[in-house]
C-alpha positions as CSV (number, residue, x, y, z in Angstrom):
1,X,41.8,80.4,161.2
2,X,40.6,83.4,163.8
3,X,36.7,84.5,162.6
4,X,38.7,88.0,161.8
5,X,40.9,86.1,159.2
6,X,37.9,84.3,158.0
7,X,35.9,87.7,157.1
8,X,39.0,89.3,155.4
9,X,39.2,85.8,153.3
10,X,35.6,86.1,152.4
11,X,35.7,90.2,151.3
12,X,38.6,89.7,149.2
13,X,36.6,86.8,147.6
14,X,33.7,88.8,146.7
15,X,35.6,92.1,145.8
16,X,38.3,90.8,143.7
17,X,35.9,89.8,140.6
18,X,34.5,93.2,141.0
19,X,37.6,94.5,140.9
20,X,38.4,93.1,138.0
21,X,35.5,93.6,136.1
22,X,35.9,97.2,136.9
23,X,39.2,97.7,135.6
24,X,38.5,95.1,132.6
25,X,36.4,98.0,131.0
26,X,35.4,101.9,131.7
27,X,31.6,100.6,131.8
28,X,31.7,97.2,134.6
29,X,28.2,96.4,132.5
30,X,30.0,96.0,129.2
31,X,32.3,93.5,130.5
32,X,28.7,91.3,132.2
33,X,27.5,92.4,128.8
34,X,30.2,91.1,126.5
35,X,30.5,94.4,124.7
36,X,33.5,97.3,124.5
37,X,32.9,101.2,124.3
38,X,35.2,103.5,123.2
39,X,34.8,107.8,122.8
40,X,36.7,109.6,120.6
41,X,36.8,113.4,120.6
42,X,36.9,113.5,116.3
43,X,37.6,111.4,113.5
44,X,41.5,111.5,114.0
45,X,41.6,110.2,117.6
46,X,38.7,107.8,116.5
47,X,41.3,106.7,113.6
48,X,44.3,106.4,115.8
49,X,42.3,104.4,119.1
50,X,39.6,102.4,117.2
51,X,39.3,98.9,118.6
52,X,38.6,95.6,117.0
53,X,37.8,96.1,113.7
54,X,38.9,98.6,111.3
55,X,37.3,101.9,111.8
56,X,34.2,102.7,109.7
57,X,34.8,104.8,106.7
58,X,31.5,106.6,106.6
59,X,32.2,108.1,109.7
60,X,32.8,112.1,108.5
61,X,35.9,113.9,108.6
62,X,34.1,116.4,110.6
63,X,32.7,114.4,113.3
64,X,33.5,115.1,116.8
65,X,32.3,113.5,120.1
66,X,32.0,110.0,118.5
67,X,31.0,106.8,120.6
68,X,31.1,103.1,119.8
69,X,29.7,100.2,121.5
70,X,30.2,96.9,119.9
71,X,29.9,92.8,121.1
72,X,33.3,91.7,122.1
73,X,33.0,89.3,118.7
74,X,33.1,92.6,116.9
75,X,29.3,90.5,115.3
76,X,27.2,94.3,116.2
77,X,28.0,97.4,116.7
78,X,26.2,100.9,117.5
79,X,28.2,104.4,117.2
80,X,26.9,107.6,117.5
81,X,28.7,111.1,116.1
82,X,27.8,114.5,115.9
83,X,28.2,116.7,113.0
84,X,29.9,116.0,110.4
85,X,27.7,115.2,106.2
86,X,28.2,111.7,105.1
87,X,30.1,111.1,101.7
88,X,29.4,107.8,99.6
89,X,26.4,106.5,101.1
90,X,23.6,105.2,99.6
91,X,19.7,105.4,100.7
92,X,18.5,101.8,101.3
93,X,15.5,100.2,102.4
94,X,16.3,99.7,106.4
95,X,17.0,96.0,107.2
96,X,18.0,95.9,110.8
97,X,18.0,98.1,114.2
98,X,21.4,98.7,116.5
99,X,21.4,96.1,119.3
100,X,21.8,98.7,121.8
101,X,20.3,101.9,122.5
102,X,22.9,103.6,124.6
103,X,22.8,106.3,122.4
104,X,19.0,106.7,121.7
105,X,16.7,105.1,119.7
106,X,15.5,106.4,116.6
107,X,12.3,107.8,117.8
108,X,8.9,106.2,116.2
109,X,7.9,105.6,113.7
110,X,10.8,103.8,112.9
111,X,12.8,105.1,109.6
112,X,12.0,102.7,106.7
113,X,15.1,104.2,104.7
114,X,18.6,104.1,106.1
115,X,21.9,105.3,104.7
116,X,23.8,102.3,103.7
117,X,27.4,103.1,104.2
118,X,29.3,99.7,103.5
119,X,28.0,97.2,105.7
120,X,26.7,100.1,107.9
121,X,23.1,101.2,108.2
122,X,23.0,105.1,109.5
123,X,20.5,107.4,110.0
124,X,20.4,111.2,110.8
125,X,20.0,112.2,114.3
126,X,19.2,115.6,115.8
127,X,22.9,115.4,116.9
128,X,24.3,114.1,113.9
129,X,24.5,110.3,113.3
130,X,23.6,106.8,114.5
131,X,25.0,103.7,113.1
132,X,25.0,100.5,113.2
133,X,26.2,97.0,112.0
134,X,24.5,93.5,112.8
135,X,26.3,90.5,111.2
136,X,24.0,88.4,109.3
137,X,26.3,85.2,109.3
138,X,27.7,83.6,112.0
139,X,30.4,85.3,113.2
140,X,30.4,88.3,110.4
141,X,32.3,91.3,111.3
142,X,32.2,94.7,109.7
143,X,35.8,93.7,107.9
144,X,34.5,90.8,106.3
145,X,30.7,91.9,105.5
């Protein structure tokens, strides 16, 4: 094999696992990271695109620019909304924190009280809303919590 042959050989080694991370996901993190994203412009795209789990109920009707980021076990999740009130929540002592902070972190002090919204915690935002589910058994997803 020439030395030309050789370097082509080598490139395409190195730039196809790029490649396919970067069309394995928007975000070529997520897929190094083991996580999805999704963006929805309101609740009824959200509804119709959702991925991995079923979408959560608590997010409100009137909700637009909604974003979710969850492990690709579907075992935590983070999604952020704006606007929107929620509807059959409860107010909860806060147990966890979202494992990512893509979408900002909830500022300090940290909230003792939370919205509990199924097996989602959620707390106001100056935007709207931040939620978040962390399984707390082995392999726990939001459908099964």
């Amino acid at each position: 094999m020439t030395h030309t042959r050789l370097r082509v050989a080598a490139a395409a080694g190195l730039v196809a696992p790029l490649l396919v991370l970067a069309l394995a996901a928007c975000n070529p993190m997520d897929a190094l990271q083991k996580v999805h994203s999704e963006e929805f412009a309101d609740r009824s795209a959200a509804q119709k695109g959702w991925v991995g789990v079923a979408m959560p109920e608590w997010i409100p009707a009137g909700a637009t620019g909604i974003k979710n980021t969850a492990t690709d076990d579907e075992t935590n999740a983070v999604i952020a909304v704006e606007g929107g009130e929620l509807e059959g929540c409860s107010e909860m002592d806060r147990r966890g924190l979202p494992f990512d902070s893509r979408y900002g972190s909830l500022g300090e002090p940290l909230p003792t009280t939370v919205f509990a919204c199924g097996p989602y915690e959620v707390v106001r935002t100056d935007a709207g809303w931040l939620g978040w589910f962390s399984a707390t058994e082995k392999g726990q997803t939001p459908d099964d919590a």
